[in-house]
C-alpha positions in Angstrom: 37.2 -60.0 35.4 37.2 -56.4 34.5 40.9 -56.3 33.5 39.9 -59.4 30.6 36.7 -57.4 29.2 39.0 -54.5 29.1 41.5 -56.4 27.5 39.3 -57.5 24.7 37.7 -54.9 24.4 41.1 -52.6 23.6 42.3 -55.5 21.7 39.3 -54.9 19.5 39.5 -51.2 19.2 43.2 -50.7 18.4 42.9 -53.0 15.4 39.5 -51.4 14.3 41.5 -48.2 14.6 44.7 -49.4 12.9 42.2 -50.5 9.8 41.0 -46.7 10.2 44.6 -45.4 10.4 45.6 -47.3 7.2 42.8 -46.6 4.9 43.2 -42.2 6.2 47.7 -43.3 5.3 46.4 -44.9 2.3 45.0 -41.8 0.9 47.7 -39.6 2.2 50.6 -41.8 2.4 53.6 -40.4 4.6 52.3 -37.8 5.6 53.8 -36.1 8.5 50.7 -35.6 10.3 49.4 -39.1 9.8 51.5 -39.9 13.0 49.1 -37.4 15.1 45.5 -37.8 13.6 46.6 -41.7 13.8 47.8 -40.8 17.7 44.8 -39.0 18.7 42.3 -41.8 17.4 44.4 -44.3 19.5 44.1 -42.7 23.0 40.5 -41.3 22.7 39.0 -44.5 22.2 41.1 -46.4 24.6 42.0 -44.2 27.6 37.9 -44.1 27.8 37.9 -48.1 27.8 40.6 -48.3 30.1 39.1 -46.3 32.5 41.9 -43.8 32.5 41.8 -40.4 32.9 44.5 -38.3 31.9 45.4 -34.3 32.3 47.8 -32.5 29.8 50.0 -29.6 31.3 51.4 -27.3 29.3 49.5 -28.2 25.9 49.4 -24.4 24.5 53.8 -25.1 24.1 52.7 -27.4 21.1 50.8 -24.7 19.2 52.7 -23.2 16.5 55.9 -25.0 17.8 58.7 -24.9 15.4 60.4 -28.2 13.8 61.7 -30.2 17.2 63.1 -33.1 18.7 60.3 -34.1 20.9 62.0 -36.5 23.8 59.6 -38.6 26.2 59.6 -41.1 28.5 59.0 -44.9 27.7 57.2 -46.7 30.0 54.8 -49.6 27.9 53.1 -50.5 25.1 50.3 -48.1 26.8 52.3 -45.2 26.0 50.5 -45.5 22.3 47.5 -44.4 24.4 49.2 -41.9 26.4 51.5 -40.2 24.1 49.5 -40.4 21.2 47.0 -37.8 22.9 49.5 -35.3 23.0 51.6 -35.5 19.6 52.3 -32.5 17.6 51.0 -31.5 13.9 54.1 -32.6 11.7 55.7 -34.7 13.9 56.7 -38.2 13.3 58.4 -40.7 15.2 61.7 -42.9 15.8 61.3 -46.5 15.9 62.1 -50.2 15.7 62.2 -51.5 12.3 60.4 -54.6 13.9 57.6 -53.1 14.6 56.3 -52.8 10.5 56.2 -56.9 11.5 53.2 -56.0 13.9 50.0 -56.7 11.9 48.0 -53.7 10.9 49.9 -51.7 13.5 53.1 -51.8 11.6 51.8 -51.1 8.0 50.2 -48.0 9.5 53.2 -46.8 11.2 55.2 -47.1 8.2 52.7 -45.2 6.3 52.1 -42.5 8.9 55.3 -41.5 7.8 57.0 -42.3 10.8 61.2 -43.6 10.6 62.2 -47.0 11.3 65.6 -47.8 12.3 67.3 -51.3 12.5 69.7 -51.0 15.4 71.7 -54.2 14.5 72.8 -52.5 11.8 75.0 -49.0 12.7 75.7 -48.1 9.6 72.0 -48.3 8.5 71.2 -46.5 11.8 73.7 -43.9 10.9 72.2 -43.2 7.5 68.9 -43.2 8.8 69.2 -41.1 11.2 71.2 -38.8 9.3 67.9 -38.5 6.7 66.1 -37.7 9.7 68.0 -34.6 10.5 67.9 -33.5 7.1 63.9 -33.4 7.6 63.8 -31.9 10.7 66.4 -29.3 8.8 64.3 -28.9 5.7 60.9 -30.7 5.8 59.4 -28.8 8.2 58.5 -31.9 10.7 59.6 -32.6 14.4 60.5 -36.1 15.3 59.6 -37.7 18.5 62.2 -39.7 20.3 61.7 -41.9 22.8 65.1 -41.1 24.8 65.9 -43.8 27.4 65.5 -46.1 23.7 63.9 -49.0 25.8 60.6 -49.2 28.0 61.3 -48.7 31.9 58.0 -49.8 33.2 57.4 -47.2 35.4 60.4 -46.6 37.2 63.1 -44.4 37.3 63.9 -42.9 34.2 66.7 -44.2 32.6 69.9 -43.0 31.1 69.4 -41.3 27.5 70.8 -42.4 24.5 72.9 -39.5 22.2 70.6 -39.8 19.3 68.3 -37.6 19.6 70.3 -34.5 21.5 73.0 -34.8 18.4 69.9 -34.9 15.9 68.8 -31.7 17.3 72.4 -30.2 17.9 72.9 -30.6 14.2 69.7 -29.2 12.8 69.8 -26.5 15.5 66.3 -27.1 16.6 65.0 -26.9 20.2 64.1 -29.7 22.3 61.0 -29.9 23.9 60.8 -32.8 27.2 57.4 -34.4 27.2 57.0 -35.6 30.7 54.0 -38.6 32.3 53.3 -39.6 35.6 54.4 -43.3 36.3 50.9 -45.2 35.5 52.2 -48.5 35.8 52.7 -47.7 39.4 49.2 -45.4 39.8 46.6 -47.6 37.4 44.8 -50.6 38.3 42.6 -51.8 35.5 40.2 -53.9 37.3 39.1 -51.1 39.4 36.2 -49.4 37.2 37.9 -45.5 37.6 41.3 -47.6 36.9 43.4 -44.5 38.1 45.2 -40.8 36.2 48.1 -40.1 34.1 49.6 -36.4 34.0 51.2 -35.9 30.8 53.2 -32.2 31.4 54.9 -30.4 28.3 57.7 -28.7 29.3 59.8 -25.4 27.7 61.6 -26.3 25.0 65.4 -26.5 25.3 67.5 -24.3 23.3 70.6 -25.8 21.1 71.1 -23.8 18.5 74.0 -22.4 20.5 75.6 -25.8 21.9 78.7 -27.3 20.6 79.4 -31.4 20.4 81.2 -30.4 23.2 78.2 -29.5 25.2 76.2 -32.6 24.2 76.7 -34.3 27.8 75.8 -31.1 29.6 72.8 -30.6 27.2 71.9 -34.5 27.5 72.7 -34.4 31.5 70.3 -31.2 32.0 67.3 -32.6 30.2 67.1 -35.4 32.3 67.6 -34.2 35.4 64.5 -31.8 34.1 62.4 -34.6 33.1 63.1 -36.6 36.7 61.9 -33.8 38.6 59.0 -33.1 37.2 58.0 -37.2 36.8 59.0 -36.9 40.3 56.7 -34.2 40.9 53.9 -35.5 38.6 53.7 -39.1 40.2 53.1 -37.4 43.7 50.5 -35.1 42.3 48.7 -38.0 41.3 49.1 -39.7 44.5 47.6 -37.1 46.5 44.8 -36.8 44.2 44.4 -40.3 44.7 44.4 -40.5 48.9 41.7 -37.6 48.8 39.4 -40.0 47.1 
């Protein structure tokens, strides 16, 4: 019963805020901090409803960082909620191009600036992706990646796609591994306190040194990084959970 009131009553605030978002992307269309104001007013709302709590480690990395390729795991649709609490000024994101085809949702993701990418098409990808470096090169804007490039629902992270490590590679920018807890595995929405989420910046990664050459080792290290601290993070949360 509580799960369906909750349901509802998320449904009703993530189109009340995608109105919001498109009237603020309206007046300040593409702008690449659209993507975090947008972000914010997602997960405040809605963690709140969900009965989610959720800790960020780490958050002083994101002040004053430099123009990035932010990589994080994808776990669900609730990573809107998650994530968005924790996205950086200027930073926009990698996505389907399917998902401007979500109603309200899609308009203001376009608007927010944020880079859509039609993977059936590689030459289209290629280009895209290409103008995406060029920003991160010259625009002044970090560009979040979602790494794995498909939702694991919670469980092990998967392997990474070479996007986003060439991206960086090429523009010589750092990349900086933002890390949750599993919550599909730790949250249960029909309990009133529904459960915690540990999001946990990490250092960035330096690549203004690597070569193509070192883009497996560079690829290979980041995930190995980002497995043990979910690792870590999900048993954090399950301690904090038997003490209760």
């Amino acid at each position: 019963m509580l799960l369906t009131i909750r349901t509802i009553l998320v449904l009703t605030y993530f189109f009340s805020v995608a109105l919001l978002g498109s009237c603020i992307c309206l007046f300040r269309p593409f702008n690449p901090d659209n993507t975090r104001i947008c972000g914010r007013l997602f997960s405040w709302g809605a963690l709140k409803l969900l009965g989610v709590k959720m800790t960020i480690e780490n958050k002083e990395l994101l002040d004053n960082m430099p123009p990035s390729v932010v990589i994080a795991n994808h776990q669900s649709n609730l990573d809107l909620f998650v994530h968005g609490g924790v996205i950086p000024k200027r930073c926009v994101s990698v996505g389907k191009k399917s998902l401007k085809y979500l109603p309200l949702f899609g308009q203001v993701y376009w608007l927010a600036g944020n880079i859509m990418i039609d993977r059936s098409k590689s030459r289209e990808s290629i280009n895209t992706m290409a103008e995406t470096t060029e920003a991160l090169k010259h625009n002044n804007t970090s560009i979040w990646v979602f790494a794995e490039g498909t939702r694991n629902g919670g469980n092990d992270l998967l392997p990474f796609k070479k996007g986003a490590f060439h991206m960086a590679q090429q523009a010589s920018a750092p990349i900086v591994p933002i890390c949750a807890s599993a919550y599909p595995k730790h949250i249960n929405l029909n309990k009133w306190h529904a459960g915690e989420v540990i999001v946990r910046i990490l250092p960035p990664i330096d690549t203004h040194m690597a070569e193509d050459k070192d883009l497996g080792t560079l690829l290979e290290d980041a995930h190995s990084q980002m497995k043990a601290t979910i690792d870590e993070l999900n048993q954090k949360v399950k301690n904090r959970s038997d003490r209760k």
